[in-house]
C-alpha positions as CSV (number, residue, x, y, z in Angstrom):
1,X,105.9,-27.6,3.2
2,X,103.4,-26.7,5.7
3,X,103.6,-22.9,6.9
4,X,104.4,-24.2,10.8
5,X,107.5,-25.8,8.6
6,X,108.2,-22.3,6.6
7,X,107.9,-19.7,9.8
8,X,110.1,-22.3,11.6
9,X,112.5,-22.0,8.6
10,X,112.1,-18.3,7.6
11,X,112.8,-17.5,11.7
12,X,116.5,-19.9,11.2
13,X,117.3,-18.1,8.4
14,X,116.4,-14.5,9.6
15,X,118.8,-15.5,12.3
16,X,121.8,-16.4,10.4
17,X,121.1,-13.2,8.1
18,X,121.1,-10.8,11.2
19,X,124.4,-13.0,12.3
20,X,126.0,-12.3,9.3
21,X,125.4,-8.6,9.7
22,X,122.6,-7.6,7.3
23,X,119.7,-5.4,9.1
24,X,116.2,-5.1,7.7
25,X,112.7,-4.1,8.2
26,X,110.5,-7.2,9.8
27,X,109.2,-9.2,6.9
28,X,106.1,-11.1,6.7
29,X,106.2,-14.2,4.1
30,X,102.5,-15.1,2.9
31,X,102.5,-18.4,0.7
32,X,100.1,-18.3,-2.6
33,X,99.0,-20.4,-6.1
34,X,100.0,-19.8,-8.9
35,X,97.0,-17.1,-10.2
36,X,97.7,-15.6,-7.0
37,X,101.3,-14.9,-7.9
38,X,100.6,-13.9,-11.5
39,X,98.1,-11.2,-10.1
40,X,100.6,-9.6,-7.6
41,X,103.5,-9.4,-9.9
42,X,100.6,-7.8,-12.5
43,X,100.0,-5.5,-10.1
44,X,103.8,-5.4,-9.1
45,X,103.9,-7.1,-5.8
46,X,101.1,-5.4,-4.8
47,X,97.2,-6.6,-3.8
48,X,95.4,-3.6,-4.7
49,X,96.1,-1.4,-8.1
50,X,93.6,1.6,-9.2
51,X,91.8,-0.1,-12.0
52,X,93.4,-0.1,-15.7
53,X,93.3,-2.7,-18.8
54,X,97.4,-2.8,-18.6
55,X,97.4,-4.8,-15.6
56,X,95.2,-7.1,-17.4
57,X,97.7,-7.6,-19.8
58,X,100.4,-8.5,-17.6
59,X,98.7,-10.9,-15.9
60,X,98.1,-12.7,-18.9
61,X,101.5,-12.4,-20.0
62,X,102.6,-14.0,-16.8
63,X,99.7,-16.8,-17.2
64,X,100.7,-17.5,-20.6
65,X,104.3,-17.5,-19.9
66,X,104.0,-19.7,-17.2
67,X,102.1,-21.9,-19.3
68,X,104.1,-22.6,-21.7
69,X,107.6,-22.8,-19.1
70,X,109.0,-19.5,-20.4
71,X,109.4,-18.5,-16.7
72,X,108.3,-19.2,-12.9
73,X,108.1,-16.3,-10.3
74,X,109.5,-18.4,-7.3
75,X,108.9,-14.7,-5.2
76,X,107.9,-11.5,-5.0
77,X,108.7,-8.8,-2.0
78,X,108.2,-5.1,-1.8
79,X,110.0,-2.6,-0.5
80,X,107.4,-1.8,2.7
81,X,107.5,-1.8,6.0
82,X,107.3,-4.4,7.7
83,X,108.8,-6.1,4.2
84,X,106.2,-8.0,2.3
85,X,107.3,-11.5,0.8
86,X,105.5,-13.5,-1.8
87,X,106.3,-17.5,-2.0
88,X,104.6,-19.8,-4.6
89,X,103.1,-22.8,-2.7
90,X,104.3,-24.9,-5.6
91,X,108.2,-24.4,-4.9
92,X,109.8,-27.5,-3.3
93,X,111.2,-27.1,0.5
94,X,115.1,-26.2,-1.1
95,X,113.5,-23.4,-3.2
96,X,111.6,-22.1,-0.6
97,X,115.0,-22.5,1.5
98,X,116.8,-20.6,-1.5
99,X,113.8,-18.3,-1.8
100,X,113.8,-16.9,2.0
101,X,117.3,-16.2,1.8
102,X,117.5,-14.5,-1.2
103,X,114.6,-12.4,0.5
104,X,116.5,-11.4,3.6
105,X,119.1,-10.0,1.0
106,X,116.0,-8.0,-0.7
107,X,115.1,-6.7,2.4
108,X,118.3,-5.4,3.7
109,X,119.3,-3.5,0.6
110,X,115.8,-1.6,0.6
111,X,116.6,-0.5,4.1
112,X,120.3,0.1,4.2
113,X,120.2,1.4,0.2
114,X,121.0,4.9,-0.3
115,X,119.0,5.1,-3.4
116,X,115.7,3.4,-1.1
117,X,116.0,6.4,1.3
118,X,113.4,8.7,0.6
119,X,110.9,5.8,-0.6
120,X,107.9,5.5,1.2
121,X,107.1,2.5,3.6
122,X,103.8,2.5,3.5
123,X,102.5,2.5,-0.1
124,X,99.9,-0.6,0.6
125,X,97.9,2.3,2.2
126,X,98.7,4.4,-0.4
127,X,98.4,2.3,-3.9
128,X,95.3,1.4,-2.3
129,X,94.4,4.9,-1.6
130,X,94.6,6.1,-4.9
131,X,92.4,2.9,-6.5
132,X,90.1,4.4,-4.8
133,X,90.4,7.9,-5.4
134,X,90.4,6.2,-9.4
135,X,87.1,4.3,-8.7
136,X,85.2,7.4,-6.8
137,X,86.5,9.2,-10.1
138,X,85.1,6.9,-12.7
139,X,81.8,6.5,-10.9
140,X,81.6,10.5,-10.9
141,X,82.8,11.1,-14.4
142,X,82.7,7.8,-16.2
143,X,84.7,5.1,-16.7
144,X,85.9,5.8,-20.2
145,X,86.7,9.6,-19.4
146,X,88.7,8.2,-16.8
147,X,90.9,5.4,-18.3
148,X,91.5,7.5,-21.1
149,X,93.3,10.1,-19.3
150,X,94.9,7.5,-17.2
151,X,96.0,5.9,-20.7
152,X,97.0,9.6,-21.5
153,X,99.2,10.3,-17.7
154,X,101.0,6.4,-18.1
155,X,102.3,7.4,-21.3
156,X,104.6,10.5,-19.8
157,X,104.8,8.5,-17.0
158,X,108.9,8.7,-17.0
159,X,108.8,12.5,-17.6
160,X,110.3,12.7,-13.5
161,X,113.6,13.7,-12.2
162,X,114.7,10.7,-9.7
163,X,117.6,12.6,-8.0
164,X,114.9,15.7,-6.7
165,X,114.1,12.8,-4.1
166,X,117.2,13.7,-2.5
167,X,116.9,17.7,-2.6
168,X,116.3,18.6,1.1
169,X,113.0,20.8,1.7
170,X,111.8,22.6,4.6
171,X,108.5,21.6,6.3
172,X,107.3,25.2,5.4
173,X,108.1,28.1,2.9
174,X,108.2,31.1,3.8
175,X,107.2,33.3,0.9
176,X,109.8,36.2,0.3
177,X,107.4,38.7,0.9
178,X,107.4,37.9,4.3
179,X,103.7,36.3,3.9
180,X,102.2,33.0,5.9
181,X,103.9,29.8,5.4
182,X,102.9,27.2,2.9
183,X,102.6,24.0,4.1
184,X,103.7,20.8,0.9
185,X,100.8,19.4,-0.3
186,X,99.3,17.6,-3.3
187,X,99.3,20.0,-6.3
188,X,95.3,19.7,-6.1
189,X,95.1,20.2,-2.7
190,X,97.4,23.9,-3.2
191,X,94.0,26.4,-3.1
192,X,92.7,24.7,-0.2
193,X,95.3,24.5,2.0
194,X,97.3,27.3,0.9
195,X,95.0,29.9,-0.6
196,X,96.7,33.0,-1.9
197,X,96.7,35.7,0.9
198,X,95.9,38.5,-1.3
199,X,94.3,38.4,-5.0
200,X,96.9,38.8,-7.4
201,X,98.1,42.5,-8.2
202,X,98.0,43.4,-12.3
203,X,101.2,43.6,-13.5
204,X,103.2,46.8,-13.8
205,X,104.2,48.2,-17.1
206,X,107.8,48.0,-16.7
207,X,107.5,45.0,-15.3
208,X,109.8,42.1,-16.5
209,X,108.4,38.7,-17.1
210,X,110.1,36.1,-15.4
211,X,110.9,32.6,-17.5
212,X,108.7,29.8,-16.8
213,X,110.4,27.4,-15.9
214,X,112.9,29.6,-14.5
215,X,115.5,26.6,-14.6
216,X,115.3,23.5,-17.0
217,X,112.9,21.5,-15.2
218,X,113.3,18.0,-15.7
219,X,110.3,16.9,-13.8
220,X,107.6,17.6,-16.2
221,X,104.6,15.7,-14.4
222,X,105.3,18.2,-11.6
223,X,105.2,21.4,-13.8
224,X,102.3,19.9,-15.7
225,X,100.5,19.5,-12.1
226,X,101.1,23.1,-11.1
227,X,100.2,24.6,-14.8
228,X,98.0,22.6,-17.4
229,X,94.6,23.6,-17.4
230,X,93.2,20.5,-16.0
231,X,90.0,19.7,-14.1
232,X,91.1,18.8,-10.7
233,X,90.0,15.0,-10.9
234,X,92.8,15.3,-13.8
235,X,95.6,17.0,-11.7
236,X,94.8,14.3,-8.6
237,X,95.6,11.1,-11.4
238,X,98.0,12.9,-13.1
239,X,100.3,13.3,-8.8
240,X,99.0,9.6,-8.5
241,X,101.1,8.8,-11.4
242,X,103.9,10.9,-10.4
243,X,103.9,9.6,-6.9
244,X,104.1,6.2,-7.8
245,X,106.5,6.6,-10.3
246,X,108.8,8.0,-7.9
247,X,108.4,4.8,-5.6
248,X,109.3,3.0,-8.3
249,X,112.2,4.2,-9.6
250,X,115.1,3.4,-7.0
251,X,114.2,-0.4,-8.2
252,X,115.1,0.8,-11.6
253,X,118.2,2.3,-10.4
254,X,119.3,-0.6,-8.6
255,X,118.2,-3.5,-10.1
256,X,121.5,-5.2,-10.8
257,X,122.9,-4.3,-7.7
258,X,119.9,-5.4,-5.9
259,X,119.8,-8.7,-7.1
260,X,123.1,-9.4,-7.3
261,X,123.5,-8.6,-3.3
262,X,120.5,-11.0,-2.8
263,X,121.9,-13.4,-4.7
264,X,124.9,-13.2,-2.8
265,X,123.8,-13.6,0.5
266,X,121.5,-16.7,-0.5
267,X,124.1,-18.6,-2.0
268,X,126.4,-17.6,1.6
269,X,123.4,-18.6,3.2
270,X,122.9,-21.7,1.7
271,X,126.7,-22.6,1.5
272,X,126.7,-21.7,5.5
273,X,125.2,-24.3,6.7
274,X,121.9,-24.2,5.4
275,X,122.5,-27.0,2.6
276,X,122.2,-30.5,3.9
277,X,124.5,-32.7,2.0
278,X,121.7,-34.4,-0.3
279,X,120.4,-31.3,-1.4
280,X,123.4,-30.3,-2.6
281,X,123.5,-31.3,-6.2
282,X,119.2,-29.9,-6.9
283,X,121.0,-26.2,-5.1
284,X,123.6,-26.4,-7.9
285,X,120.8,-27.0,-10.7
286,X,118.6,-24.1,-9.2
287,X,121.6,-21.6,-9.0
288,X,122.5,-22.7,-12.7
289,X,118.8,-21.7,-12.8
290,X,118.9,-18.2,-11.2
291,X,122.5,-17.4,-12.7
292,X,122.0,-19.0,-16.3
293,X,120.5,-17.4,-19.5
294,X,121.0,-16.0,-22.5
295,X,121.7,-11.9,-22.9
296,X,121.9,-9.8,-20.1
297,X,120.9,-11.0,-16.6
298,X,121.2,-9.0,-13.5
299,X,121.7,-11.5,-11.4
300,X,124.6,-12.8,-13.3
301,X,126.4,-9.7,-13.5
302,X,125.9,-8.4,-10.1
303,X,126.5,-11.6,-8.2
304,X,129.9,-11.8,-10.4
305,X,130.9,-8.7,-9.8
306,X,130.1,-8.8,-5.9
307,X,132.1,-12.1,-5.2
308,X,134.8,-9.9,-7.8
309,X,134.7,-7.1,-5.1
310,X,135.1,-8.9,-2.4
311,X,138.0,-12.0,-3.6
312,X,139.7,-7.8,-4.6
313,X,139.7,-6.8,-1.3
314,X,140.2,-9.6,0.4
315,X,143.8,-9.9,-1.3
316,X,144.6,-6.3,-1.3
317,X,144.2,-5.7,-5.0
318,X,143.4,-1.9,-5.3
319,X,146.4,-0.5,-6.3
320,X,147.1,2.4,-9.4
321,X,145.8,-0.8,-11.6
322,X,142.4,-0.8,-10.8
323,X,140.0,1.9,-11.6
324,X,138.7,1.8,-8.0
325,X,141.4,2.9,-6.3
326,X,140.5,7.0,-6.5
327,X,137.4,6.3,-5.0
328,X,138.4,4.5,-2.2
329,X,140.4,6.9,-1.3
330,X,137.3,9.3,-1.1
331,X,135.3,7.7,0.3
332,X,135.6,6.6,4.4
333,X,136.5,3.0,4.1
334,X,136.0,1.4,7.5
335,X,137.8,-2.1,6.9
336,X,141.4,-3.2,6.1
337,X,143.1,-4.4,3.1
338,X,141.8,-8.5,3.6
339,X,138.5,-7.4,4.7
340,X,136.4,-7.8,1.3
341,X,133.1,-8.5,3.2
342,X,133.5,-5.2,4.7
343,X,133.1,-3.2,1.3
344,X,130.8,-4.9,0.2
345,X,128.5,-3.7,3.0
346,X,129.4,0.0,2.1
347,X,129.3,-0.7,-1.5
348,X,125.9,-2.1,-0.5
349,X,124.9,1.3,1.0
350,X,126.3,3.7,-2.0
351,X,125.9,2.9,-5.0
352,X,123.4,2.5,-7.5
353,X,123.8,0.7,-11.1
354,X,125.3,3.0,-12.9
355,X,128.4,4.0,-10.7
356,X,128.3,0.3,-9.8
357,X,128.9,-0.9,-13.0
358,X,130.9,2.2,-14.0
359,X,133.2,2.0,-10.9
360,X,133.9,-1.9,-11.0
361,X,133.2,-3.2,-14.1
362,X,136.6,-3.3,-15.2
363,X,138.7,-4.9,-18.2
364,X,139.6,-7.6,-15.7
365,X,136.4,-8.4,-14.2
366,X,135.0,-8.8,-18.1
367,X,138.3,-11.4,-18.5
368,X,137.8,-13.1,-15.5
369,X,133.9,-14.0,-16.3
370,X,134.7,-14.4,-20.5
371,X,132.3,-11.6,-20.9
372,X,134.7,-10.8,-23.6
373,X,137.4,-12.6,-25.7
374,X,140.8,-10.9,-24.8
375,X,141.3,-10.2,-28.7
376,X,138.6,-7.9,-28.1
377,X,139.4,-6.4,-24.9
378,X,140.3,-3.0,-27.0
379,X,136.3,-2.9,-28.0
380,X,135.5,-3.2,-24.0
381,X,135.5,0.3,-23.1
382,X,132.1,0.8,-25.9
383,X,130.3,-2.0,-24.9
384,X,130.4,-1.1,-21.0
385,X,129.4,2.2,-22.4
386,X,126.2,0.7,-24.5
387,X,125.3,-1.3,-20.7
388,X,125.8,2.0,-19.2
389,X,123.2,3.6,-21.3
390,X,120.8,1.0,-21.5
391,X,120.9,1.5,-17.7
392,X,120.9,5.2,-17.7
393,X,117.1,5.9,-16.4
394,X,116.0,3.2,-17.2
395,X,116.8,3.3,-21.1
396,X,114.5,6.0,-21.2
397,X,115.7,9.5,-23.1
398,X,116.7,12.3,-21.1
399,X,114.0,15.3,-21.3
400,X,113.8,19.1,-19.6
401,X,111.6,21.1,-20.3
402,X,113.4,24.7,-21.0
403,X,110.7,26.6,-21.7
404,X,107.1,27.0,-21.1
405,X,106.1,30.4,-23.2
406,X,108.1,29.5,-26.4
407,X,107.6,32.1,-29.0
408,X,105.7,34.2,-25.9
409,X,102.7,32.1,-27.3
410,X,102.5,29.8,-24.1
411,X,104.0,26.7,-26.4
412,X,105.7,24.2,-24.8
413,X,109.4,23.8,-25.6
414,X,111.1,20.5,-24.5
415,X,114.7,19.2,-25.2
416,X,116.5,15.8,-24.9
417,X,119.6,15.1,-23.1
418,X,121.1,14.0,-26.0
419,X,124.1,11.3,-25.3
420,X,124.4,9.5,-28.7
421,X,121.5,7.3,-28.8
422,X,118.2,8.6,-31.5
423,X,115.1,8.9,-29.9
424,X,112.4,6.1,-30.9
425,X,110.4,8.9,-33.5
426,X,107.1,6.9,-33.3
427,X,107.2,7.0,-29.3
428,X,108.4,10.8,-29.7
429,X,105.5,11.8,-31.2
430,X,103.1,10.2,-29.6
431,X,104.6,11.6,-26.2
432,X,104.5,15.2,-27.6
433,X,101.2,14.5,-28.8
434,X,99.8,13.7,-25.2
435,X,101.5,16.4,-23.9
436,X,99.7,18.8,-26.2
437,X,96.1,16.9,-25.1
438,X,97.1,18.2,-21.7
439,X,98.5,21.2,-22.0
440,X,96.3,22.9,-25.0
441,X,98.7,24.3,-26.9
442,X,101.6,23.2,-29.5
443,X,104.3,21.4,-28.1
444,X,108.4,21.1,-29.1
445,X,111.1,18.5,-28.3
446,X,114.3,19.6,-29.8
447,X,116.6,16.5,-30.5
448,X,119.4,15.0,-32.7
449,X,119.0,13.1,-35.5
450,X,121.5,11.9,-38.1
451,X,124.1,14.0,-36.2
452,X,122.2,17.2,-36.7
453,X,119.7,19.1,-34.2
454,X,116.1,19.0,-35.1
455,X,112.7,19.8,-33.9
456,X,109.6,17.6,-33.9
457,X,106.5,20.2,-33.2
458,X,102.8,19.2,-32.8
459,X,99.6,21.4,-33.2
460,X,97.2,19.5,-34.3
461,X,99.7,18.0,-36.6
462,X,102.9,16.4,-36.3
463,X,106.2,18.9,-38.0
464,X,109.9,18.3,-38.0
465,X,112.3,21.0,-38.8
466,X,115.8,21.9,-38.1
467,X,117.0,23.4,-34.9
């Protein structure tokens, strides 16, 4: 298909999206082979990536894979603004008909997503930013001093708090004291822009020291940022890593919601009017494609339950049987019993994976798509709670750190969120490991295992004891 062809067809469809209701960012479709699709989802739908051997390995993973028809990226499309869209120039004109559509789905649950709200639009400046920053780095201090601390950062990577995106902060702070305000910055950039207004007083000898963190502080990449005693080229990768991960994570949170509401609106699309009747039958095979599978696949499950949602609504079936109903009523629900396509939209704009699943993944949507045998329907309520927690941040564990002068010897003192499921004791250790690299002195993660409380220490050698 030539690209005349594909803008002519990408500006039909945008139409009959916008006609439909969705509303989204502008997107810009650029059409590239095969190695140039395996390098953007390496670097994850992005050109430019600060330089590290693991996106090396991902792109041959996606070579190889590709090779030996394990799987086909038919897109890729960031979250940006205007919306970025990958298409392989391989695809035939109905997948690239399929593939625009499901696009136009993409970009309206990025913008109209609560979850996507604080995410930043413009991280193609700033991904290519910090490979910079990494490069000007490695030509100061050495390439192997560098990738071994970013090896070091990657591995505590999901050691962030994704609901402090939503915690409101003013544009300055005003320091109790009454002194100047401090204007957010960069952890690195704190002396410079915000230098202390006096030089610190010695403490009194009644005074009373104050807990560090004064709270349980779930973000640990931020504490680390504020407290380890890192050079400041370490602090500046250790806030890249942060910041990105924080991009990142609404597309964790969403992920079956997101492409289940693409899928959706595709197959709408395509069903609407797009389809021309000898196409038909190759649609069916590609949507066998998309929806098929073996184990658990997010497009499956959230295009199910969507067209569940809506065939609910649309007949009025809320009622004290249905798990939804409480909610509803708590929520300001703009349409009428019949109106199904109207909560979708604000189930669209509210919900993330977990209440998603958690809210409408009921024992008769799991009969209705033979998810499970009704002779086992009283074993459904534990396996939605396994999904559940396979979903819960990303199937990573739970971790605060509580306190940050354990034993008043300046140790670290971490504990899990513990909900049932043992922590992996080889990854454990080799987080609590790192952390001691950066912070320079022993480190503790309190946990469960075999139903009792323990405590895996390292100091220069790895310890478990009981709690």
């Amino acid at each position: 298909m030539t690209k005349s062809a594909l803008q002519t067809l990408a500006v039909d469809i945008e139409a009959r999206a916008k006609a439909q209701g969705l509303s989204f960012d502008p997107v810009i479709f650029e059409v590239v082979d095969w190695e140039q699709m395996a390098m953007l989802a390496s670097y994850m739908g992005f050109p430019r990536r600060y330089p590290h051997w693991r996106w090396g390995n991902e792109y041959l993973r996606f070579k190889e894979t590709y090779r030996y028809g394990l799987s086909k990226i038919y897109e890729l499309v960031v979250n940006t603004k205007p919306v970025y869209a990958y298409l392989l120039d391989s695809n035939p004109p109905l997948a690239h008909k399929l593939v625009i559509a499901h696009v136009y789905g993409h970009a309206d649950f990025f913008k109209e997503n609560l979850y996507f709200a604080p995410a930043p639009k413009s991280m193609h400046d700033e991904l290519a930013n910090h490979a910079a920053l990494v490069e000007k780095f490695m030509e100061r201090h050495g390439v192997r001093p560098v990738e071994e601390f970013l090896d070091l950062a990657l591995s505590l990577e999901n050691l962030i708090d994704p609901h402090s995106l939503f915690v409101q902060r003013a544009k300055g702070v005003r320091e109790p004291d009454g002194s100047p305000l401090r204007m957010p910055v960069r952890a690195y950039l704190e002396p410079y822009v915000n230098p202390p207004a006096q030089p610190p007083k010695e403490a009194e000898e009644a005074a009373v020291n104050e807990p560090i963190p004064p709270q349980p502080e779930r973000d640990v990449l931020a504490f680390l940022i504020k407290y380890a005693p890192l050079a400041p080229w370490q602090k500046a990768i250790l806030e890249i890593i942060r910041e990105e991960s924080y991009y990142f994570a609404p597309q964790g949170q969403t992920k079956v919601m997101n492409e289940g509401w693409a899928t959706y609106w595709h197959t709408a699309l395509m069903n609407g009017g797009l389809l021309e009747p000898g196409e038909v039958l190759d649609f069916a095979e590609l949507q066998a494609g998309v929806l098929g599978g073996r184990g658990f696949n997010p497009y499956k499950i959230g295009y199910a339950l969507m067209k569940h949602i809506e065939d609910r609504w649309r007949k009025g079936r809320f009622g004290p049987a249905y798990e939804a109903a409480e909610l509803m009523d708590r929520l300001e629900w703009e349409g009428e019993a019949g109106d199904g396509r109207a909560k979708l939209f604000q189930v669209r704009r509210v919900y993330n994976d977990i209440s998603f699943l958690e809210e409408f993944f009921t024992p008769e949507f799991a009969l209705e798509q033979r998810i499970v045998p009704p002779e086992e329907l009283e074993h459904f309520h534990q396996a939605k709670q396994r999904l559940l927690f396979m979903l819960t941040n990303a199937g990573n564990p739970i971790v605060y750190l509580t306190n940050a002068n354990y034993k008043n010897r300046g140790e670290l003192y971490l504990q899990q969120a513990f909900e049932g499921a043992e922590l992996d004791l080889r990854k454990a250790r080799a987080v609590i490991e790192n952390l001691y690299r950066l912070w320079g002195r022993p480190v503790h993660l309190e946990t469960v295992l075999d139903d009792k409380p323990v405590r895996l220490s390292y100091d220069g050698a790895h310890r478990q004891e009981a709690a």
